[in-house]
Backbone bond lengths (Angstrom), bond angles and torsions (degrees), N, CA, C in turn:
res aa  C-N    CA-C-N  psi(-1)  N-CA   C-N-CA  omega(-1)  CA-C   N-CA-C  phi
1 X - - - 1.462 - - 1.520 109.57 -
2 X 1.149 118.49 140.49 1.761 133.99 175.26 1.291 103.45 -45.14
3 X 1.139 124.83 147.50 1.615 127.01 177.20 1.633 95.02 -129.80
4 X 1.121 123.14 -179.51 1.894 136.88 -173.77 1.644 81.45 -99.79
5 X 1.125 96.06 149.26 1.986 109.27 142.43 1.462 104.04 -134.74
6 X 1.247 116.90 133.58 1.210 134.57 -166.62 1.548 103.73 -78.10
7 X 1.488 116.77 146.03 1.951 135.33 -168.22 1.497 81.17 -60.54
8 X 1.501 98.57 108.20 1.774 113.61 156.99 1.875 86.41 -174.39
9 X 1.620 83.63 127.97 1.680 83.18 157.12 1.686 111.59 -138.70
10 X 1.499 108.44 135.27 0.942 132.09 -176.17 1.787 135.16 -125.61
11 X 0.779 131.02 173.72 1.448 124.94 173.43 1.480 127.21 -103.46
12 X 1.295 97.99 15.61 2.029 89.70 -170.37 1.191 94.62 -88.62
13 X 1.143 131.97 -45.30 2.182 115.21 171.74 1.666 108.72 -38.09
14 X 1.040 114.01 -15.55 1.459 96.83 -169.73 1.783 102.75 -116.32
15 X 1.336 113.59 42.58 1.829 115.99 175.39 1.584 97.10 -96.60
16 X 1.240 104.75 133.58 1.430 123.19 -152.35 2.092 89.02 -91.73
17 X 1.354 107.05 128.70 0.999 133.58 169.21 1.684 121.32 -64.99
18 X 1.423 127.11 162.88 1.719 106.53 174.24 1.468 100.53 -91.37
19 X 1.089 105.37 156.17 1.839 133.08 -169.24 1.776 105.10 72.63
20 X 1.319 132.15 11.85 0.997 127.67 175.40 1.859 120.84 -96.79
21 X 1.194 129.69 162.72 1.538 131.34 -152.55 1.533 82.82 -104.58
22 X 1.620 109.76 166.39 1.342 113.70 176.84 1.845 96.20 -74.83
23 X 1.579 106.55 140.57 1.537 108.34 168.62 1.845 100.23 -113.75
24 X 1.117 95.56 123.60 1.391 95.77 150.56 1.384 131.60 -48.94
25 X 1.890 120.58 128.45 1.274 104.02 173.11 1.483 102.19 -92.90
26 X 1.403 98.67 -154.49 1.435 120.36 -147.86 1.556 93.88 -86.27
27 X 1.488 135.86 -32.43 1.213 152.44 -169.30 1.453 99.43 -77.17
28 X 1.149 122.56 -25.69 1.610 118.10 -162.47 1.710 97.06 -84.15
29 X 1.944 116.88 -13.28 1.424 88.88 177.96 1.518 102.75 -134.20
30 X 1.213 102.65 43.68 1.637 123.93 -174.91 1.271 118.97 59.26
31 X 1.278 115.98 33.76 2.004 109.89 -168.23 1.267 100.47 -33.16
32 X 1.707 122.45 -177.12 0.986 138.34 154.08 1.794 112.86 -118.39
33 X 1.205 100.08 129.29 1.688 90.58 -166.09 1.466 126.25 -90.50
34 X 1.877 87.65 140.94 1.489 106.22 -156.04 1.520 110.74 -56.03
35 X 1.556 103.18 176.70 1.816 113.76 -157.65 1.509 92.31 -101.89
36 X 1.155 126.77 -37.90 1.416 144.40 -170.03 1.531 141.89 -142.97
37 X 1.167 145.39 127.14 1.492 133.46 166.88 1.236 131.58 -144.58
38 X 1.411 139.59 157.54 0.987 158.00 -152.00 1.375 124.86 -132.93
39 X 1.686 125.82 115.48 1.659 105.88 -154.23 1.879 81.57 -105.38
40 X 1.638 72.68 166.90 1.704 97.69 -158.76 1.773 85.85 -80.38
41 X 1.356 99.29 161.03 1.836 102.16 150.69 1.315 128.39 -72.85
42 X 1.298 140.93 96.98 1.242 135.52 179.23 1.794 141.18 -78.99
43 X 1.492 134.77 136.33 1.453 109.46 9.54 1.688 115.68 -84.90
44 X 1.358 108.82 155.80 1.765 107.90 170.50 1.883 103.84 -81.36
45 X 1.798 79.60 148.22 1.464 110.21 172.94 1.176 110.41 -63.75
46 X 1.470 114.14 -79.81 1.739 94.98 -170.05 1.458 106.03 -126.93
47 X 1.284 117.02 -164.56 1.626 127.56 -134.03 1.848 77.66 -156.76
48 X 1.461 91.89 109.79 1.850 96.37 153.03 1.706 112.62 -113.65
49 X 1.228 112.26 125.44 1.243 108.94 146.73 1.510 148.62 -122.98
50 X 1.356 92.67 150.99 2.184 87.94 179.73 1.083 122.88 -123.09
51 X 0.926 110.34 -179.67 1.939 124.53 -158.76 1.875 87.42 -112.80
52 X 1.351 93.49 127.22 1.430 117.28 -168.17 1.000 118.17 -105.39
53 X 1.848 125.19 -22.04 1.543 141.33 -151.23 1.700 83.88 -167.97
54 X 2.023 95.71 138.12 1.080 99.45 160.34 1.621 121.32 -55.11
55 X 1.279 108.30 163.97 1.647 118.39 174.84 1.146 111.11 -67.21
56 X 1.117 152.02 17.83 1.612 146.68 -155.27 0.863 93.63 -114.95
57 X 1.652 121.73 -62.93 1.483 156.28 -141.81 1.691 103.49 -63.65
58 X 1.733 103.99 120.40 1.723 92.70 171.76 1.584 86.69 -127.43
59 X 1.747 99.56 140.44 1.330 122.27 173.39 1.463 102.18 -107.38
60 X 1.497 91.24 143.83 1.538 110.07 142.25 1.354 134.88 -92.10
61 X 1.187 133.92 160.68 1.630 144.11 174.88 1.783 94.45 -12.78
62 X 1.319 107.31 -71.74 1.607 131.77 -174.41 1.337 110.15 -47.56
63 X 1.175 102.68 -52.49 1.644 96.44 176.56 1.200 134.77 -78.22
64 X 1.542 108.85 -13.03 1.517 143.13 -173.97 1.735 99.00 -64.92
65 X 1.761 104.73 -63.06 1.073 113.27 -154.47 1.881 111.45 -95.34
66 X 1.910 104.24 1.11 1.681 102.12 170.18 1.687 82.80 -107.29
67 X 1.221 145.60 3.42 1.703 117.17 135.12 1.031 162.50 -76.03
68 X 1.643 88.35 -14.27 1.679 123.90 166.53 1.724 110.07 -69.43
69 X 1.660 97.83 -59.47 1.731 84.59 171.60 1.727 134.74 -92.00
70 X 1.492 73.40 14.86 1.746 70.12 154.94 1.537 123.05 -115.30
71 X 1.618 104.80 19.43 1.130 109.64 -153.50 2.137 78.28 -103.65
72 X 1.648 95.23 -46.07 1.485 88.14 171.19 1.444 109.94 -58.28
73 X 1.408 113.51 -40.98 1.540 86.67 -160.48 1.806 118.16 -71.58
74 X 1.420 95.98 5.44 1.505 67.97 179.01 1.909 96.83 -112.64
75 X 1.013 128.16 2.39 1.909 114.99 143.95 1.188 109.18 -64.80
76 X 0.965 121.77 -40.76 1.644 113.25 -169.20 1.331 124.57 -74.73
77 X 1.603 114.89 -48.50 1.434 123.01 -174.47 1.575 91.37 -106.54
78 X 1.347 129.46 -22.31 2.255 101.58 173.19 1.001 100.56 -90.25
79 X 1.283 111.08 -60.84 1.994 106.90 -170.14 1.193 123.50 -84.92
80 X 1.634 140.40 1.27 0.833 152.50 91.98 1.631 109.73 156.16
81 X 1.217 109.09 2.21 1.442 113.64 -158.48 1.689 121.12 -53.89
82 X 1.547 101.53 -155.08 1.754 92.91 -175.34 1.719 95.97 -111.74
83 X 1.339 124.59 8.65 1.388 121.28 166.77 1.556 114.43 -169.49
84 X 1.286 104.98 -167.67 1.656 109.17 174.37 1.789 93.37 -78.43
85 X 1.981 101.70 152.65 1.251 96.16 -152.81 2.217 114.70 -89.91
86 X 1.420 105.97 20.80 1.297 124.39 -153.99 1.486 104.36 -121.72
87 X 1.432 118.26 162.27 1.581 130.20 -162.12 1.924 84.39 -112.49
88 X 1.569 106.28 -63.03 1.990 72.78 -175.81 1.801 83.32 -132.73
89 X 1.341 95.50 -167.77 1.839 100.66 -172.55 1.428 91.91 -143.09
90 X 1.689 122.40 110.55 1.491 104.20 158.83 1.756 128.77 -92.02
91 X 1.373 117.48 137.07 1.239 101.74 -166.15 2.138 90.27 -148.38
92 X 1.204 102.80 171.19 1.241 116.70 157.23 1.982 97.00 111.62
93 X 1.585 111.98 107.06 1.244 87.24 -179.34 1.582 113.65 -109.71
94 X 1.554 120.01 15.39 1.032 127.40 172.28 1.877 132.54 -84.13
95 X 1.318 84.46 3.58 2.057 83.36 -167.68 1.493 92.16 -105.86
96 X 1.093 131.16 155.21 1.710 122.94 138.01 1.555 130.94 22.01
97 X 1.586 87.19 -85.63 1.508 88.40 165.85 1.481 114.09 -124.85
98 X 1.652 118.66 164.08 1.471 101.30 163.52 1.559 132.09 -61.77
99 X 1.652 113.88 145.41 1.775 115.00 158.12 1.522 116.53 -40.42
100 X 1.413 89.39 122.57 1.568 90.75 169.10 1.558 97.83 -95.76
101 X 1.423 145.88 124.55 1.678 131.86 -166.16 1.983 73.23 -136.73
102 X 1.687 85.83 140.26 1.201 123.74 176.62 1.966 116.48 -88.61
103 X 1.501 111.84 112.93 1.638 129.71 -159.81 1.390 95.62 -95.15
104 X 1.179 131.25 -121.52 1.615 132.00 121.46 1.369 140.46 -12.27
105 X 1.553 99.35 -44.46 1.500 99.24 -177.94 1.376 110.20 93.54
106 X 1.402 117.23 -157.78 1.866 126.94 -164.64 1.530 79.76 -107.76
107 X 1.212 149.01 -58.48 1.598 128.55 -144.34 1.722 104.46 -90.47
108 X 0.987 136.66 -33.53 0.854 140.15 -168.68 1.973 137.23 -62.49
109 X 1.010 123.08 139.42 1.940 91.32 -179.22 1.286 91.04 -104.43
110 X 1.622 100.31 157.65 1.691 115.41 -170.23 1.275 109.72 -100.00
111 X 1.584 124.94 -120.32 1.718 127.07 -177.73 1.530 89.67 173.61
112 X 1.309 134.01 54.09 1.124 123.34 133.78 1.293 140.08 -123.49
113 X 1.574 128.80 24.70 1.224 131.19 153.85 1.461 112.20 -138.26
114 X 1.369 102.27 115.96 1.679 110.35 -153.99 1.435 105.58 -74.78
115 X 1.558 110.24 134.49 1.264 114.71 175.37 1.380 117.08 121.43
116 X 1.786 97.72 -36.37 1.507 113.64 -141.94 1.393 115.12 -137.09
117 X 1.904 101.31 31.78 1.236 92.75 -158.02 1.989 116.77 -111.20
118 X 1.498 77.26 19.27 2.176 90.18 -169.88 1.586 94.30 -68.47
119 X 1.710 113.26 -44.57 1.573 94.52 -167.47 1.363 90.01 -118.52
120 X 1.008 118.74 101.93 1.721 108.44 157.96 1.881 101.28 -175.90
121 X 1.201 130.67 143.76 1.490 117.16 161.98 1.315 116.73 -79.16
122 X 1.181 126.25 -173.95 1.130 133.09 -171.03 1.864 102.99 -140.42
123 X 1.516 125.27 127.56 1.642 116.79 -168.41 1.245 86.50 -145.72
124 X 1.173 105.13 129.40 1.749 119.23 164.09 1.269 102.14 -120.64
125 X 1.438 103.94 165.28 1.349 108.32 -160.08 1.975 94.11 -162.58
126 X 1.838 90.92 118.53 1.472 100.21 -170.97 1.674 104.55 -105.68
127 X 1.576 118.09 141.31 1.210 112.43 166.15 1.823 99.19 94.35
128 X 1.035 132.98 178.28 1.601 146.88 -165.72 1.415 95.73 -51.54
129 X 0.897 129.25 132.82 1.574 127.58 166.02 1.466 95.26 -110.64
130 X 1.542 149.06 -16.88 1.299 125.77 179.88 1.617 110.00 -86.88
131 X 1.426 118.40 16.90 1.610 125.67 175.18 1.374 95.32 -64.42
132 X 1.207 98.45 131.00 1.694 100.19 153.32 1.510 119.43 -57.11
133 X 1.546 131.42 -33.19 0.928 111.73 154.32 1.549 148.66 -56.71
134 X 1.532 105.03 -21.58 1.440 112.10 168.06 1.346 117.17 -80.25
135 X 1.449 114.31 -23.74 1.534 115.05 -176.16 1.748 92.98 -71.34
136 X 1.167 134.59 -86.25 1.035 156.95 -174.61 1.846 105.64 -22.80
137 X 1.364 97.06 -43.21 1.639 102.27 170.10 1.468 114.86 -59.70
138 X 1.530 112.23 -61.43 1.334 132.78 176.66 1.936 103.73 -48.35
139 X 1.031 107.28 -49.21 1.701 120.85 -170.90 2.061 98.55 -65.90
140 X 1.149 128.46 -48.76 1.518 140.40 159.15 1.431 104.43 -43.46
141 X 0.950 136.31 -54.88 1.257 121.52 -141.39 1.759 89.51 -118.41
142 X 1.046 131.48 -34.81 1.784 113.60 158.40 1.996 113.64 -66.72
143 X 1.193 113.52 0.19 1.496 124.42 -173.31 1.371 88.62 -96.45
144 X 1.785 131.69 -63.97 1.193 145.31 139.56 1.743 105.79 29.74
145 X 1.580 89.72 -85.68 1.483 126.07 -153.07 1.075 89.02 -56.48
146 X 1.483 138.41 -90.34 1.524 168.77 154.85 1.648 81.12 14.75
147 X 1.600 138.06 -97.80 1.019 163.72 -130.84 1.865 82.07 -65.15
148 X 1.246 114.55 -46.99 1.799 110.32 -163.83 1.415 92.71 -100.23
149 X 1.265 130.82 26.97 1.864 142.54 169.62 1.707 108.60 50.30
150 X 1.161 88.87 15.53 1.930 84.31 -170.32 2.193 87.39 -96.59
151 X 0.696 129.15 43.14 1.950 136.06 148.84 1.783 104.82 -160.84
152 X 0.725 115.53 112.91 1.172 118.60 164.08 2.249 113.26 -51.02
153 X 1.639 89.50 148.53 1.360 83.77 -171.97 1.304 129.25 -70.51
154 X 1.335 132.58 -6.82 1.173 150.14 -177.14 1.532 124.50 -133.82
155 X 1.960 85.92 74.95 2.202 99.20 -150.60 1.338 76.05 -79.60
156 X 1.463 96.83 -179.19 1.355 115.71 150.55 1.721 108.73 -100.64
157 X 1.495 115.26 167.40 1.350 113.05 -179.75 1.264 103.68 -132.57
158 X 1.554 114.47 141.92 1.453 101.38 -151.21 2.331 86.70 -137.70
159 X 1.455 110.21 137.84 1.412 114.56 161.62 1.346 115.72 -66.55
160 X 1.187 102.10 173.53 1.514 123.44 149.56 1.119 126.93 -125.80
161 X 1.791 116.16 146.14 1.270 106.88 -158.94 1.397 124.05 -70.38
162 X 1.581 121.27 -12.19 1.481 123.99 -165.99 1.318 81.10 -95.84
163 X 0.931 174.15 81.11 1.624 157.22 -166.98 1.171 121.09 142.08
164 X 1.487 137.41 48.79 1.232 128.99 -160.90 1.440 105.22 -102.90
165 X 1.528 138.22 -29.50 1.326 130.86 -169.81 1.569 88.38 -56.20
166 X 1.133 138.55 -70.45 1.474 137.67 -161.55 1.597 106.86 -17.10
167 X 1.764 100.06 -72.30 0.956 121.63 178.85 1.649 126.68 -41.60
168 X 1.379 101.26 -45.28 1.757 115.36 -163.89 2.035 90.98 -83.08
169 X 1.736 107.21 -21.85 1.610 84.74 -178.17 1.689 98.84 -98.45
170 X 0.797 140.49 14.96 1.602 141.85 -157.14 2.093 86.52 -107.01
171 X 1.415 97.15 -46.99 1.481 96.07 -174.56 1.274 111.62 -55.43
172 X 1.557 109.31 -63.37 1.817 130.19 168.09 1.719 99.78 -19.05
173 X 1.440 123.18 -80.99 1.181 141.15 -157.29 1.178 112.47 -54.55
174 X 1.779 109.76 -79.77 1.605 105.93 173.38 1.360 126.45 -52.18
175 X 0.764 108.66 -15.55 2.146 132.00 158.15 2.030 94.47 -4.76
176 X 1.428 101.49 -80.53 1.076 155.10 -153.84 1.670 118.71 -73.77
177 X 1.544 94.54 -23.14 1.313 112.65 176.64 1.517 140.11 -94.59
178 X 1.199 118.02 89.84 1.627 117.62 -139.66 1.553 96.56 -75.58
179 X 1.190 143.83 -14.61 1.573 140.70 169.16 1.070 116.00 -77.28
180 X 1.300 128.36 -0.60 2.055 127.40 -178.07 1.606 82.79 -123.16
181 X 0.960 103.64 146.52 1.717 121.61 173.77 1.706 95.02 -110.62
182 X 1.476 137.45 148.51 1.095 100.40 132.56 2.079 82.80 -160.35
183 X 1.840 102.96 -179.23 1.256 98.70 -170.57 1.561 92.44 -106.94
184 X 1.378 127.10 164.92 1.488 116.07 161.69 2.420 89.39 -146.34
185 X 1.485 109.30 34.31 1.561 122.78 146.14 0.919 114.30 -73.36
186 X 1.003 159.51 52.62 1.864 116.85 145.38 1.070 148.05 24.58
187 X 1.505 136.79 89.86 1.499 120.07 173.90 1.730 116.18 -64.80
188 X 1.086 96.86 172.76 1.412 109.60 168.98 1.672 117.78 -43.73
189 X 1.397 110.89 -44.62 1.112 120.25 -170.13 1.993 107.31 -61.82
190 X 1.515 90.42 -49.64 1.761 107.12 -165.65 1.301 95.25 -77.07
191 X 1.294 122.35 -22.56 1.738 115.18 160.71 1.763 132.44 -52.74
192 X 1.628 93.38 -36.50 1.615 114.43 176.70 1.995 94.83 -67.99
193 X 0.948 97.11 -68.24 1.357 124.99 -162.33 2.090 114.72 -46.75
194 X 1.408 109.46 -67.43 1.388 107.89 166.44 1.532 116.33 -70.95
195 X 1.487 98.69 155.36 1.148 113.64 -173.10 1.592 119.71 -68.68
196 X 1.351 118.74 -40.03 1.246 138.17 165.54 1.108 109.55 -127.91
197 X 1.721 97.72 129.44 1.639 127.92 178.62 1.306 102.06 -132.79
198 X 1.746 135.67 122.88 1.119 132.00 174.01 1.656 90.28 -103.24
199 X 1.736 97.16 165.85 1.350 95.99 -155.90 1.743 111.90 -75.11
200 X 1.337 106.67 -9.68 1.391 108.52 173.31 1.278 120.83 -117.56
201 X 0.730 121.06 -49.41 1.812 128.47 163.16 1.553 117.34 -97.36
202 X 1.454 97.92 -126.96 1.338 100.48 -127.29 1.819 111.88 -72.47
203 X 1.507 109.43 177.64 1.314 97.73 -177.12 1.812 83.91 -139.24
204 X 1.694 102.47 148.71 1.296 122.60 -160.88 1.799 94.75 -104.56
205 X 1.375 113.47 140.21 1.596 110.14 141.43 1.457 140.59 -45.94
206 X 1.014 152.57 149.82 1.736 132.22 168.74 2.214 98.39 -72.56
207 X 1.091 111.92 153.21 1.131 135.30 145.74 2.078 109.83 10.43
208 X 1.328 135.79 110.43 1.585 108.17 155.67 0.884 100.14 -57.65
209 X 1.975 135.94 -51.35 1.652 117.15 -126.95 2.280 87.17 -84.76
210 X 1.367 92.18 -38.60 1.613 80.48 -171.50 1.411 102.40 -59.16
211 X 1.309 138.98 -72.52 1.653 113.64 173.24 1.544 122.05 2.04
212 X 1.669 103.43 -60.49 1.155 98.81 -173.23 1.587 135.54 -90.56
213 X 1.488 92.56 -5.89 1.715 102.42 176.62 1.580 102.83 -90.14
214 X 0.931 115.60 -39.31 1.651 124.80 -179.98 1.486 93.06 -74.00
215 X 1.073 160.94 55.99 1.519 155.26 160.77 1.747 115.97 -166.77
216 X 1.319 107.12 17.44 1.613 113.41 -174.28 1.538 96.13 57.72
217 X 1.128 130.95 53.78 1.668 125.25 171.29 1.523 106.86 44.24
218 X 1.271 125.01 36.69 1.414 122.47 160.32 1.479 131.61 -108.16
219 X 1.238 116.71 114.42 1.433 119.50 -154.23 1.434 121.38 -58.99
220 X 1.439 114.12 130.32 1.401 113.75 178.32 1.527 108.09 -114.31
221 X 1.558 94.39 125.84 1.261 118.06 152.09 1.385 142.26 -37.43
């Protein structure tokens, strides 16, 4: 069950483990600090991610980090919540590899797949996601997780509904990749439970913004 963590934000959740990629903390893109939080049950089942920025779009550091806080500011100050609504954000398509920048973090629960959000992370991903650098970022930092037990090794990986190419090429790719384990079945149970289950693959989140228009902009857990 979710427990409170009391208004303090800090950086020791985010001390980088061995075999893990550098993560950006929360300071590196000026957060503004959250009102409230809620730690996840650990380790989480599955891992949704979405596409945050069209595919065209290449950021720099700069642009990375005035989309990030405006990305909080508008959970925070429109829809009203106690932070930006995501666990990490990858962005930056100019260095080596992509930013891994720290949202929530590993303990925390986020607000982007309504209903469903006690065990699962939340990963957005700004700028090309078919770069090898974004795959490879994304592929580090769920390898990351696994290694510090906060995802279990055999997640499930789950879309979102506004955002599905991400999703439908992330499946394709890691397909192929014998060092990431992951499930994208369904049990019986996660069949009752998500909103969309196609009969062979994949299963989608509902909506962030409908969560939040359908709820007077109050964040669900």
């Amino acid at each position: 069950m979710a427990t409170s963590t009391p208004e303090k934000d800090n950086d020791v959740d985010y001390q980088l483990s061995l075999g893990c990629p550098n993560i950006l903390n929360r300071s590196s893109w000026n957060a503004r600090p959250y009102t409230n939080r809620d730690n996840l049950t650990l380790p989480v089942t599955h891992i949704v991610v979405h596409q945050l920025e069209d595919l065209n779009s290449t950021m720099n550091p700069q642009d990375c980090i005035k989309k990030i806080k405006e990305l909080q500011d508008e959970h925070v100050t429109l829809l009203g919540w106690s932070d930006i609504g995501y666990n990490f954000i990858l962005c930056n398509d100019n260095d080596d590899q992509q930013q891994i920048y720290t949202s929530r973090g590993w303990k925390h629960i986020a607000a982007h797949c309504k209903g469903f959000n006690s065990n699962l992370l939340g990963i957005g991903v700004m700028g090309n996601y078919t770069d090898i650098k974004s795959l490879n970022a994304f592929k580090s930092l769920i390898q990351c997780g696994i290694i510090k037990n906060d995802i279990i090794e055999n997640f499930t990986l789950v879309g979102h509904k506004h955002t599905t190419d991400i999703y439908e090429y992330y499946l394709k790719y890691f397909r192929n990749v014998t060092d990431l384990q992951y499930s994208n079945q369904a049990s019986s149970t996660q069949t009752r439970r998500y909103l969309r289950l196609d009969i062979f693959l994949p299963f989608y989140c509902t909506s962030l913004y409908y969560c939040a228009n359908n709820n007077n902009n109050q964040e669900e857990k």
